[in-house]
N, C-alpha and C positions, 0 to 999 in steps of 0.2 A: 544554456539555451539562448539561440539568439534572441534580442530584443523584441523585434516586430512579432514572434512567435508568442515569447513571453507576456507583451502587451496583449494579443489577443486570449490566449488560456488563460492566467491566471491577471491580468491588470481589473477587474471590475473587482477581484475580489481582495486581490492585496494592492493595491494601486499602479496606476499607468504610470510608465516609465521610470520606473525604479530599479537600476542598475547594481551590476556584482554585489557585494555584501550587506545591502542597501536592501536587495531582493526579502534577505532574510528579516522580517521583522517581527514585533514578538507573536505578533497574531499568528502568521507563518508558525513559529516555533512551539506556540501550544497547540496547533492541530495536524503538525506533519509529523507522520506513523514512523517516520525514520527518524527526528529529532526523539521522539517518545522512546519508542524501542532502546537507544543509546542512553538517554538520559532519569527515564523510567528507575524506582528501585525491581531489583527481580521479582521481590514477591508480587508485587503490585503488579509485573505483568503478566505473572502465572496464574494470576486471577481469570486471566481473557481466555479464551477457546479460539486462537487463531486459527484459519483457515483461507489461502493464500492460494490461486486460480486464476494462472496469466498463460493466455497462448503467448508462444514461440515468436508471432508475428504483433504483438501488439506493443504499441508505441508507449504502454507504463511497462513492459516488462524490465527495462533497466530497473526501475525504483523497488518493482518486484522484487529481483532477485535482491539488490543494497539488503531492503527490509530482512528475506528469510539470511543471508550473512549475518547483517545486526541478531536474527532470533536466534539463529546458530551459535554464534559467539558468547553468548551470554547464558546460552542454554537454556533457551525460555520454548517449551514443548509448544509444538505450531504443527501446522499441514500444511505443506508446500506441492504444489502442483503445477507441471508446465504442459501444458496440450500443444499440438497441430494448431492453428486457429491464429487469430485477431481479435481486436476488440471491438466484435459483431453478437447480433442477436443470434448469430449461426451459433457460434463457438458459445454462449451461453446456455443456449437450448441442449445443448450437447451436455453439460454441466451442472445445470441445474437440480439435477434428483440427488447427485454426491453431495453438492452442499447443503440442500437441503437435509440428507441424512445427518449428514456433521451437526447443523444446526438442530435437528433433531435430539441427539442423543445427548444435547446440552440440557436440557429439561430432564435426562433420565438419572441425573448425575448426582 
């Protein structure tokens, strides 16, 4: 990601101007679902009820997909979903009632 991008998303939260491997530090590394998912033991992340809902047009769908590969590979059960859409209240509304089911049927379980 270029710098100037990267200073704006993420520098308030992991620090400004923090360059290549630098990016990564440990804060980053125990809250990003892709270091998790890789590093995670299995059982600990078949505990979770993944549920994964990225249009086609939206600018996480790269990390999207990384993530449901990492869940693939490891064989950790998830629900991956790709729509039409961006990452808008449009493509949400649209969405909302499936997740909401999913997150439902975690209570019935």
């Amino acid at each position: 990601m270029p710098q100037q991008q990267y200073d704006r998303m993420w520098g308030d939260l992991f620090g400004p101007g923090l360059s290549g491997d630098a990016r990564l530090t440990d804060h980053y590394q125990e809250h990003s679902p892709l270091h998790l998912a890789e590093t995670m033991p299995v059982d600990s992340l078949e505990q979770v009820r993944f549920y994964l809902d990225c249009g086609d047009d939206d600018f996480l769908y790269r990390g999207n997909s990384a993530l449901h590969v990492l869940l693939r590979n490891r064989e950790i059960p998830h629900e991956y979903r790709v729509r039409d859409g961006s990452h808008s209240w449009v493509y949400w509304r649209t969405g909302i009632t499936d997740a909401l089911e999913f997150i439902g049927r975690s209570f019935h379980r």
